[in-house]
VOKOL-958725 format. One record per residue: x, y, z of N, C-alpha, C, O in turn. Coordinates in steps of 0.2 Angstrom, whole numbers, padded with zeros to 4 digits, always signed. Layout:
BEGIN
XYZXYZXYZXYZ...
! end
This chain:
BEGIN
+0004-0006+0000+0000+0000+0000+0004+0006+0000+0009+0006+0004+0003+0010-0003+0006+0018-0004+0007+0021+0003+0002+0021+0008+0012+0023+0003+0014+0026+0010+0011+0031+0012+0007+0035+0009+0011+0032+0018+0008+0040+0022+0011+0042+0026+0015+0039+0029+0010+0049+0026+0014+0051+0032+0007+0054+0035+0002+0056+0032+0009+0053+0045+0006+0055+0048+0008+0058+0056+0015+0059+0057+0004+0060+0062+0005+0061+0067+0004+0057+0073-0002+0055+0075+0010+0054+0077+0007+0050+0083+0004+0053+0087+0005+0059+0088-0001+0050+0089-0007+0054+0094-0005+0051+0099-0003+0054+0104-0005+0045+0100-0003+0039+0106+0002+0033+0107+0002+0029+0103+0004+0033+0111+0008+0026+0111+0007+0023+0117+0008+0027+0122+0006+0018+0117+0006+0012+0122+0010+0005+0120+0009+0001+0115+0014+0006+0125+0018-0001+0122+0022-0001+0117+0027+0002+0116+0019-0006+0112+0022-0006+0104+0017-0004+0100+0019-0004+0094+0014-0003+0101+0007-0001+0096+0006+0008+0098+0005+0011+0103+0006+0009+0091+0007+0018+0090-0002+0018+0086-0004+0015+0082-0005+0024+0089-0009+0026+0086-0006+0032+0079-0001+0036+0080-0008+0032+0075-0007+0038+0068-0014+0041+0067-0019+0037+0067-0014+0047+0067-0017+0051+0061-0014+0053+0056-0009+0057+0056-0016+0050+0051-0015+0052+0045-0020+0057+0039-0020+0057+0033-0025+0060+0044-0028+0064+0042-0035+0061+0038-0041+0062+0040-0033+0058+0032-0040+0055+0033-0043+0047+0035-0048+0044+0032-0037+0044+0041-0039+0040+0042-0036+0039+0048-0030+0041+0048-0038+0035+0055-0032+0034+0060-0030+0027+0059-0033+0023+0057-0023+0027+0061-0020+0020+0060-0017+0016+0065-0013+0019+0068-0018+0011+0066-0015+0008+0073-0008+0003+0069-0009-0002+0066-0004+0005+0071+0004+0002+0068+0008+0000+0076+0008+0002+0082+0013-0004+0072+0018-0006+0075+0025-0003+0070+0026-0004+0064+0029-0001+0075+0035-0001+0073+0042-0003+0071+0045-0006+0076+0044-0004+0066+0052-0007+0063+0054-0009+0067+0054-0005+0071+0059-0015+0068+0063-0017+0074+0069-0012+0074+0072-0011+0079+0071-0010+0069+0075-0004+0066+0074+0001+0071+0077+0001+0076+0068+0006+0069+0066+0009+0075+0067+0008+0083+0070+0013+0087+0065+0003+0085+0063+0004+0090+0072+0003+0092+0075+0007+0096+0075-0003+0088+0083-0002+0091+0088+0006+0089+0093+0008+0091+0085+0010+0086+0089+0018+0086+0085+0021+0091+0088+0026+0094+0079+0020+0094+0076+0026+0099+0069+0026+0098+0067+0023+0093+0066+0028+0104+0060+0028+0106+0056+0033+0100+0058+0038+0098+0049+0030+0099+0045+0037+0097+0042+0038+0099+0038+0035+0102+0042+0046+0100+0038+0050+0102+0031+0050+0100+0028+0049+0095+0028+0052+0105+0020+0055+0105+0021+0062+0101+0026+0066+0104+0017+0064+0096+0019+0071+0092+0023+0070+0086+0022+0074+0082+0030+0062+0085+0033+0061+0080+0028+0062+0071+0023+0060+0068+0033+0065+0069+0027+0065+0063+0031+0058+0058+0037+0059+0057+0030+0052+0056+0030+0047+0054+0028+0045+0048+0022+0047+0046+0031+0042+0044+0031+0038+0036+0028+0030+0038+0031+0025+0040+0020+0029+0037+0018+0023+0036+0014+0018+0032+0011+0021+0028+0014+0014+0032+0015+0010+0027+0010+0003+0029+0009+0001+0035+0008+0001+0025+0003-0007+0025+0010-0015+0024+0014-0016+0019+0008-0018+0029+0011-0025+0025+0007-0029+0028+0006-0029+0035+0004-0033+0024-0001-0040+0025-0005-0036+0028-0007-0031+0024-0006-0036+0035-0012-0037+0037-0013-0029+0042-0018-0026+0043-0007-0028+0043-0006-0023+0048-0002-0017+0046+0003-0018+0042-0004-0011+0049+0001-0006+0047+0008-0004+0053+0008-0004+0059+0013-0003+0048+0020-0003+0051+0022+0004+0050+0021+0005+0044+0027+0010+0054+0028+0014+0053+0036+0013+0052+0039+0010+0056+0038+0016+0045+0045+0016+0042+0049+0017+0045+0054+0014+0046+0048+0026+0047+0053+0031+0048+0049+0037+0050+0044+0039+0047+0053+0039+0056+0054+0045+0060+0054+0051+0055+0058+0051+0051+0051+0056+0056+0053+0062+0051+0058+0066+0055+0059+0063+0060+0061+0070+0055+0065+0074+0059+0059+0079+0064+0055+0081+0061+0061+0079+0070+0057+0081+0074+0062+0089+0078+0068+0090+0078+0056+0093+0080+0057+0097+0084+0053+0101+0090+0047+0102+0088+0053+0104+0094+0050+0105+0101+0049+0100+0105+0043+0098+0106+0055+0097+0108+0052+0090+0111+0053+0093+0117+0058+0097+0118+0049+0091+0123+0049+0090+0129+0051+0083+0134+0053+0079+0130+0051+0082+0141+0052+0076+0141+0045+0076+0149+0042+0081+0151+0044+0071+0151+0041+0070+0155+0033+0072+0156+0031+0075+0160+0031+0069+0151+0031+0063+0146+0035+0068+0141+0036+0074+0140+0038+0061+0135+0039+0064+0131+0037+0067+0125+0035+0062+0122+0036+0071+0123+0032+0075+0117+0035+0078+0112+0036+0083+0113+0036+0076+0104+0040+0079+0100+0035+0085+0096+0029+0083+0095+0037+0090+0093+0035+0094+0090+0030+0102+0092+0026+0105+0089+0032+0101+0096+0028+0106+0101+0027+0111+0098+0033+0113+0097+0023+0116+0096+0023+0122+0097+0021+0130+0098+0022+0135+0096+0017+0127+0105+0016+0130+0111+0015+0126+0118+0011+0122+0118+0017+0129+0123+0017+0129+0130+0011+0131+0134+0010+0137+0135+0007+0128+0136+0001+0132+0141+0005+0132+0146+0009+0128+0145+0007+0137+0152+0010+0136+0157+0006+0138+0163+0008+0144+0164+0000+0133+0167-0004+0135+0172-0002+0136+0179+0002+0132+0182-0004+0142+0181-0003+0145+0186-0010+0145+0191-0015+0142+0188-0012+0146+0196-0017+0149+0198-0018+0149+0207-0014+0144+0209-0021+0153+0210-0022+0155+0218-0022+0147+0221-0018+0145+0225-0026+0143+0218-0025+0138+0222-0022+0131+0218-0025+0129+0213-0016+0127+0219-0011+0128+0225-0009+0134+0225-0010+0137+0220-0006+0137+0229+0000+0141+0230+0003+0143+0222+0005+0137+0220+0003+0147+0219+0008+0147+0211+0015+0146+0212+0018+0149+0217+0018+0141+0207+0023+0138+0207+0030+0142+0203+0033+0139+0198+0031+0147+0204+0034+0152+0197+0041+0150+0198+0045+0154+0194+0044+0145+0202+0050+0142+0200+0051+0137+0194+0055+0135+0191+0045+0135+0194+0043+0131+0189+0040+0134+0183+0043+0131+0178+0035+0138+0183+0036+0144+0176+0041+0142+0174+0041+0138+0170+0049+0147+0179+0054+0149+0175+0058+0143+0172+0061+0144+0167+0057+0137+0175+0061+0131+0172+0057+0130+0166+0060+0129+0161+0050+0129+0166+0048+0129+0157+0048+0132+0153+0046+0130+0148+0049+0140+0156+0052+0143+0151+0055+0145+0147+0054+0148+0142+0062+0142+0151+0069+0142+0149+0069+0135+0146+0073+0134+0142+0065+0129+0147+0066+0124+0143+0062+0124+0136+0062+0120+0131+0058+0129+0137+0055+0128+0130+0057+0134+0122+0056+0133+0116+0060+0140+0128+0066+0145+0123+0070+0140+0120+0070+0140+0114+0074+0134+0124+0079+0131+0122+0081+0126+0117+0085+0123+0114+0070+0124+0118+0068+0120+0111+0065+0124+0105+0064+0121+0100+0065+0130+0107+0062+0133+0099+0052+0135+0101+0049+0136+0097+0050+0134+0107+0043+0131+0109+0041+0139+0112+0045+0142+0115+0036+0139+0111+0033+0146+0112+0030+0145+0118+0025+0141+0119+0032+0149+0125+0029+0149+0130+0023+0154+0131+0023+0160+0130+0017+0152+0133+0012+0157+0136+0011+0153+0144+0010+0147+0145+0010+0160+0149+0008+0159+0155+0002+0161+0155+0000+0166+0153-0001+0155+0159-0010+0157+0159-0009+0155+0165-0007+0150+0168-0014+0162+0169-0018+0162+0175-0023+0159+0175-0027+0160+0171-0024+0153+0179-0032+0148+0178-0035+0150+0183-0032+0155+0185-0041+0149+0186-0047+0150+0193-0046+0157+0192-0042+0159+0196-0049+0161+0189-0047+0168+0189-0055+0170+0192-0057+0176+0194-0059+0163+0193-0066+0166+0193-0067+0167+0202-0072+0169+0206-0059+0164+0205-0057+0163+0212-0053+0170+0214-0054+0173+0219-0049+0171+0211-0044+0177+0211-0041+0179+0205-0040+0175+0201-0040+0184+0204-0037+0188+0200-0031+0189+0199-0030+0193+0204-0024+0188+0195-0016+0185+0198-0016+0193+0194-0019+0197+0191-0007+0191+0197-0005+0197+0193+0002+0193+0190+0006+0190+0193+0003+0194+0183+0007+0192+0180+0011+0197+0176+0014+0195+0171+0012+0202+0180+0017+0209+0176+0023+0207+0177+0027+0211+0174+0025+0203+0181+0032+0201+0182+0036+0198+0174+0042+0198+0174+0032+0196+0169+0031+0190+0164+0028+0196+0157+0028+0194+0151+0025+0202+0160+0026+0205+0153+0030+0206+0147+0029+0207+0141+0037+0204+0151+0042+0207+0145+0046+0198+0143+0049+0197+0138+0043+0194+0147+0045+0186+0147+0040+0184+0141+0043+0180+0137+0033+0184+0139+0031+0179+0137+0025+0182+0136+0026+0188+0138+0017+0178+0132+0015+0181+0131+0009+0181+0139+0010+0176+0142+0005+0184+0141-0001+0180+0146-0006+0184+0145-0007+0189+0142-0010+0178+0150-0017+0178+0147-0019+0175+0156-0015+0174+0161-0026+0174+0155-0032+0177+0162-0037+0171+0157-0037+0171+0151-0039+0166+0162-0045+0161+0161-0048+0159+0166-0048+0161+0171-0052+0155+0164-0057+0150+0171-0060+0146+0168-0065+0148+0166-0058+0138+0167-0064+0134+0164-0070+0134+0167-0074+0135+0163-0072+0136+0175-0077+0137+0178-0081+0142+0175-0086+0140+0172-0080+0147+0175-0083+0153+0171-0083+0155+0164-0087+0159+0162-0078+0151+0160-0076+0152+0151-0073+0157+0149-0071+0157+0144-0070+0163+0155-0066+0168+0154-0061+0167+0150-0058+0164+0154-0058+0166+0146-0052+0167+0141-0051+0162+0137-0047+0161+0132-0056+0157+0139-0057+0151+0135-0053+0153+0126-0048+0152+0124-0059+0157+0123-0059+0160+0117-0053+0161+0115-0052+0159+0109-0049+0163+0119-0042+0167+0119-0036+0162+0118-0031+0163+0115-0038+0158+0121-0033+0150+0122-0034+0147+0116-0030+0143+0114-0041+0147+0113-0042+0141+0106-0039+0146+0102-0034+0143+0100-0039+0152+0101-0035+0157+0097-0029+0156+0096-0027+0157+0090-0025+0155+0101-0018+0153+0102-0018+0147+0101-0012+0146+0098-0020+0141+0101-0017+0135+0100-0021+0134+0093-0021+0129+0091-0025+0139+0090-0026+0136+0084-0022+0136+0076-0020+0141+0073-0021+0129+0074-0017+0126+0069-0011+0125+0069-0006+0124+0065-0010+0124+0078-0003+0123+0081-0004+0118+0085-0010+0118+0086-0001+0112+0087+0002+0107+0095+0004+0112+0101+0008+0117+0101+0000+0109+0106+0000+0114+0111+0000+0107+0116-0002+0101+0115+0003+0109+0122+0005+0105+0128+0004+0111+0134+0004+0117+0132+0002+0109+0140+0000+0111+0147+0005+0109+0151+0007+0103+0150+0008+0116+0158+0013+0114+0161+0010+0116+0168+0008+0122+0168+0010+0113+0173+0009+0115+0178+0010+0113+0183+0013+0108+0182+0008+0115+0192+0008+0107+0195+0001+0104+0196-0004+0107+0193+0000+0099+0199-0005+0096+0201-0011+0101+0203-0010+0105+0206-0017+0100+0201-0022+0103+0202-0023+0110+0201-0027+0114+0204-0018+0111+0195-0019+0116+0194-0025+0119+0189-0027+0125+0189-0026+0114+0186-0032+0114+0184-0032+0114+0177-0037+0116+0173-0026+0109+0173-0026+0108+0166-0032+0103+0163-0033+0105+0157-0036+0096+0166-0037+0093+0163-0046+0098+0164-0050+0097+0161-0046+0102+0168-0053+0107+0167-0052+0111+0162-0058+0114+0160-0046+0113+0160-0046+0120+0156-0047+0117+0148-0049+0119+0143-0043+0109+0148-0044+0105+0142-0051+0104+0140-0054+0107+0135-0055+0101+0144-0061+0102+0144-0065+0106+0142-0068+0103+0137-0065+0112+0144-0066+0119+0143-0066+0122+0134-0069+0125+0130-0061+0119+0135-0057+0121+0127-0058+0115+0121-0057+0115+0115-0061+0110+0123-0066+0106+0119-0071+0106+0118-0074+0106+0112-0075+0107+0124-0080+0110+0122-0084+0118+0119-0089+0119+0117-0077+0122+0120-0078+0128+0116-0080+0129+0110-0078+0126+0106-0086+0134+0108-0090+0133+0101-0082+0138+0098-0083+0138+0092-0077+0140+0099-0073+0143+0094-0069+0136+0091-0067+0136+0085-0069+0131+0097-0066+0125+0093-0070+0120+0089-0068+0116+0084-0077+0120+0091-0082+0118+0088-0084+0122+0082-0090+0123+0084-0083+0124+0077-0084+0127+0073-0081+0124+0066-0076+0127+0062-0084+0117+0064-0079+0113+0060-0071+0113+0059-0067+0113+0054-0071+0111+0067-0065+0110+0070-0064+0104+0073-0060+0099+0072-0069+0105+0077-0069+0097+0082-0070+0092+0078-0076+0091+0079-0068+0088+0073-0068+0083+0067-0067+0077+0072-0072+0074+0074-0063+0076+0074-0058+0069+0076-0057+0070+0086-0051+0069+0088-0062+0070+0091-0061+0072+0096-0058+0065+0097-0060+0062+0093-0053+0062+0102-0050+0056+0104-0054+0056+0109-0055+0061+0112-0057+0049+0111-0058+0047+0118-0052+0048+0122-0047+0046+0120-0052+0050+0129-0045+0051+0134-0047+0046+0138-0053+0046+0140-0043+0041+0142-0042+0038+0144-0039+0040+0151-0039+0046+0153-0037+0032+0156-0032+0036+0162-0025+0036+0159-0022+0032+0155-0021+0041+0162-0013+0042+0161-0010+0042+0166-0011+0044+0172-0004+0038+0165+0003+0043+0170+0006+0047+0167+0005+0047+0161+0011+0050+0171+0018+0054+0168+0018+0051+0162+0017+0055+0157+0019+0046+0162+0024+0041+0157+0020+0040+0150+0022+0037+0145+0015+0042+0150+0011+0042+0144+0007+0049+0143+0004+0052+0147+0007+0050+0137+0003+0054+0132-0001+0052+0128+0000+0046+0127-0007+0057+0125-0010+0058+0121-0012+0063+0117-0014+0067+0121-0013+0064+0112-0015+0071+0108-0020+0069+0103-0021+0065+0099-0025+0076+0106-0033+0076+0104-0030+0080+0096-0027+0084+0094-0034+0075+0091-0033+0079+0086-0039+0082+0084-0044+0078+0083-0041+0089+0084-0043+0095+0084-0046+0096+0078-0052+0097+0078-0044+0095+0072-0044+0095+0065-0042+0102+0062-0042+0106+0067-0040+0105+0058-0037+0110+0055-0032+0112+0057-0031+0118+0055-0029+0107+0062-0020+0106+0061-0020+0109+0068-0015+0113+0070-0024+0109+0071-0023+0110+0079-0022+0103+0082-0025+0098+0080-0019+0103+0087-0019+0096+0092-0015+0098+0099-0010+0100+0101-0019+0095+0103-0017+0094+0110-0014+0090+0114-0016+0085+0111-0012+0090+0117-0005+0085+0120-0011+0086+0126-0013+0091+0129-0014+0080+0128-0019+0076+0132-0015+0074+0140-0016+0068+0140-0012+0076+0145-0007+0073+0149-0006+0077+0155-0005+0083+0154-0005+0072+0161-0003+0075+0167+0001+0082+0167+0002+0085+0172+0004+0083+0161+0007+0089+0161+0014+0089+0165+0016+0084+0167+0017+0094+0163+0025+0091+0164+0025+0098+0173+0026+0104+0174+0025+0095+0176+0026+0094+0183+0033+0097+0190+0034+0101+0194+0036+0091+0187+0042+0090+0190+0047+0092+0188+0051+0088+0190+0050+0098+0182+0054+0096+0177+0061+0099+0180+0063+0104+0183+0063+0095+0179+0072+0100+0181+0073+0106+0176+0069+0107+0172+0080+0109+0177+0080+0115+0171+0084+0110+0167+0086+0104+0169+0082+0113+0161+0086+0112+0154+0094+0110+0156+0097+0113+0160+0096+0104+0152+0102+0101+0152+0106+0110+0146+0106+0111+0140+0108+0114+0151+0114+0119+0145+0119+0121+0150+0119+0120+0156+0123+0123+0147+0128+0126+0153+0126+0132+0156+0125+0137+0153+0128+0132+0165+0127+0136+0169+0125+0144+0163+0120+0147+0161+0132+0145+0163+0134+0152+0159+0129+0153+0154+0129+0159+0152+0126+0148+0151+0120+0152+0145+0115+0152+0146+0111+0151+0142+0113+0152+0154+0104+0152+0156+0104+0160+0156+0099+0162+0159+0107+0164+0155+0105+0172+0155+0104+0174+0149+0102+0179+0148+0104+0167+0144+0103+0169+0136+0098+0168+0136+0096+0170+0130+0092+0163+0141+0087+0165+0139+0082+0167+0144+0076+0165+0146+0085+0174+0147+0081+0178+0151+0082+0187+0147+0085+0192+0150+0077+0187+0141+0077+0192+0140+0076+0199+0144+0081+0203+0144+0071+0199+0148+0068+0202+0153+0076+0204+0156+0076+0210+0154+0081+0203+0158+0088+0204+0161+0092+0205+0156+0098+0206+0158+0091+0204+0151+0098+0203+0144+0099+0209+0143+0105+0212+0142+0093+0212+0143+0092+0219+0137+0096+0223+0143+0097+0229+0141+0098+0222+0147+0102+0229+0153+0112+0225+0154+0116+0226+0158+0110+0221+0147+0119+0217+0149+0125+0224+0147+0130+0226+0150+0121+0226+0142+0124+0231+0138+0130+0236+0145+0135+0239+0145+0124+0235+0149+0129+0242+0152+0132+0238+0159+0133+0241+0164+0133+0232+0159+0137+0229+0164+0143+0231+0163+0144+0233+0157+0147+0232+0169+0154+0231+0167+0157+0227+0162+0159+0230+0157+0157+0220+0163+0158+0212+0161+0153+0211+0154+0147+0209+0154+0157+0212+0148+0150+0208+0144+0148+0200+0145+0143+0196+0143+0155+0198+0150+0151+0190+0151+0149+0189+0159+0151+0184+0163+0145+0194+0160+0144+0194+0166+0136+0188+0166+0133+0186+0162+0136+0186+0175+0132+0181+0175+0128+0185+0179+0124+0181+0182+0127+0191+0181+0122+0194+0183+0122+0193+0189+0117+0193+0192+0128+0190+0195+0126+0185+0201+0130+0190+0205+0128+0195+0207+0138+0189+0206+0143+0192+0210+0147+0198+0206+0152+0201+0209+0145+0198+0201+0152+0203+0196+0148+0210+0200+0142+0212+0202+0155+0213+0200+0153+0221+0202+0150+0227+0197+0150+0225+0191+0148+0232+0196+0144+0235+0192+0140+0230+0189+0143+0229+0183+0137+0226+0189+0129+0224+0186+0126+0227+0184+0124+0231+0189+0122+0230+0178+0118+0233+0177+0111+0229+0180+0106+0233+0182+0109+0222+0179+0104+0218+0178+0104+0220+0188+0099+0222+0191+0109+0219+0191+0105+0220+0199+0104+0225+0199+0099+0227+0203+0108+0232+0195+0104+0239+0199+0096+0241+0196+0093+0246+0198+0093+0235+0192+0089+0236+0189+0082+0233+0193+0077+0235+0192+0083+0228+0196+0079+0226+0201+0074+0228+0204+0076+0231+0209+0067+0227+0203+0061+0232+0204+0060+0236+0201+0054+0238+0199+0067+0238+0196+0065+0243+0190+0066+0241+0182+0070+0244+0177+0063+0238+0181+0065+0233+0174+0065+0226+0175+0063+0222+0171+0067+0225+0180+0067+0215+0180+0065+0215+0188+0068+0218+0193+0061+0211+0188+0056+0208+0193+0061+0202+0198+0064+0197+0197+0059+0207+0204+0062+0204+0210+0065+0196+0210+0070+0193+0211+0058+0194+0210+0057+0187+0212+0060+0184+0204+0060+0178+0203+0060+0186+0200+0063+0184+0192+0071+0182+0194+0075+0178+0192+0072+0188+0197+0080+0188+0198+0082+0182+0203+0087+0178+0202+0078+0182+0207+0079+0177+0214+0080+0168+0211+0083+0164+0212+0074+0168+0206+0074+0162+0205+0079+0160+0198+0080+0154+0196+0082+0165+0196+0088+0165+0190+0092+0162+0195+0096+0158+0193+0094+0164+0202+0102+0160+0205+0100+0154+0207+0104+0149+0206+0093+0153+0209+0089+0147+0209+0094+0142+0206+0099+0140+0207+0090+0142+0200+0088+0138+0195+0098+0138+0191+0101+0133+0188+0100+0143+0191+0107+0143+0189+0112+0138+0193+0116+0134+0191+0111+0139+0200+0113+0135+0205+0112+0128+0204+0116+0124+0205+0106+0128+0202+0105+0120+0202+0112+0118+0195+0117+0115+0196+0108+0120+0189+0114+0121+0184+0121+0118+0185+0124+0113+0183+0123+0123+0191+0130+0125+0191+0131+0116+0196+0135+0112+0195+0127+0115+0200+0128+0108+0206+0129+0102+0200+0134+0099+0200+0123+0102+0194+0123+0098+0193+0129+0096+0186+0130+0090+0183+0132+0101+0186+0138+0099+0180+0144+0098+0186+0148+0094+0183+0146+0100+0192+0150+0100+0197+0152+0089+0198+0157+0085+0199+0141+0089+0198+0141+0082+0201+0144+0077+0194+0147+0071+0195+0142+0079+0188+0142+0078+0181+0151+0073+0185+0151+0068+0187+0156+0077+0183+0161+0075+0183+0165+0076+0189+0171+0078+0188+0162+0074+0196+0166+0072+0202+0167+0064+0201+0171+0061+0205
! end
């Protein structure tokens, strides 16, 4: 049978779900495959009929990948926040540093807005945000706007309220608008598995616990100031052009603090730098 290419929507096991747009395909993959590396959920793939069952060839080359769960092709970030739990914006900063560094467009969304009211000015000059409430439909509109004719994934922690806002955003008349073609039934997940709702006119949702736990970005220490705009744009007038914004004397990025870059932005850059710096330390002890 004539080849296809398509989208992994699911994998379980050995058996990979495909869309191929006008049809889904349940395949197994090449022993080939599976001995060079795992496929992703997101992978876009070459498949193919023998006998009885369909087999996927080859991998296409993949970009925006995440890990936990793993996700290829991403190209946007929900990153949920909201009054209850407590918001987590060390966490923010690690996926939005890990998603600069995949090419993956971050947006911070306020959720339970219909509970409190956040304030996200700290992230004006970081990212794009946005204000929602599955409860109420508040930004709903705004969010299918945004992930329309893109792959979009949700980051938060627990309970924060991604698999309501998914909800929300399925049942939305802006995605229902000869859109909603192919809704996937969702099953139960862990971490360790995905799924993506194909949406139809090249929109799709990464369906899963959401990336949670994530450590920063495997780069080195010294290039996480490369992706904190919001601090960059003030390197110019440091002392040091290879200043780390930490201990060097004349800093422009600390004399700016409260006044251009966001207190607690600054705080979680040593954070998260720190960790950085520990974990190439531990790298080669």
């Amino acid at each position: 049978m004539k080849e296809k290419e398509g989208r992994v929507i699911k994998a379980v096991a050995s058996r990979f779900t495909v869309d191929c747009g006008d049809e889904i395909r349940t395949c197994f993959a090449r022993k080939k495959l599976k001995a060079d590396g795992a496929i992703y959920v997101g992978d876009r793939v070459v498949t193919s009929k023998e006998r009885d069952a369909f087999v996927i060839e080859r991998v296409l080359p993949r970009s925006g990948a995440l890990i936990r769960p793993y996700v290829a092709n991403i190209d946007v970030c929900l990153i949920l926040v909201a009054p209850e739990p407590e918001p987590d914006f060390l966490l923010a900063d690690k996926v939005i540093v890990n998603c600069l560094a995949e090419g993956i467009t971050p947006v911070l969304v306020w959720n339970k807005s219909d509970l409190e009211k956040g304030d996200l000015s700290e992230y004006n000059d970081v990212c794009e945000c946005l204000t929602c409430s599955a409860e109420s439909g508040e930004g709903i509109a705004e969010l299918a706007d945004v992930i329309r004719g893109k792959t979009a994934c949700f980051a938060g922690q627990s309970a924060v309220g991604k698999s309501s806002v998914i909800n929300a955003l399925l049942d939305s008349p802006v995605m229902q608008v000869g859109e909603l073609a192919k809704k996937i039934k969702r099953g139960r997940h862990t971490t360790r598995r995905a799924e993506i709702l194909a949406l139809g006119g090249g929109t799709y949702l990464v369906d899963t616990c959401g990336f949670s736990m994530l450590d920063a970005v495997d780069i080195p220490p010294e290039d996480l100031r490369l992706y904190y705009d919001d601090m960059e744009r003030f390197r110019k007038d440091c002392r040091f052009n290879t200043c780390l914004h930490l201990d060097e004397p004349d800093c422009a990025v600390k004399a700016h603090i409260g006044k251009g870059v966001g207190e607690g932005r600054y705080q979680r850059y040593k954070l998260i730098f720190t960790e950085l710096d520990d974990r190439r330390k531990n790298k080669y002890d």
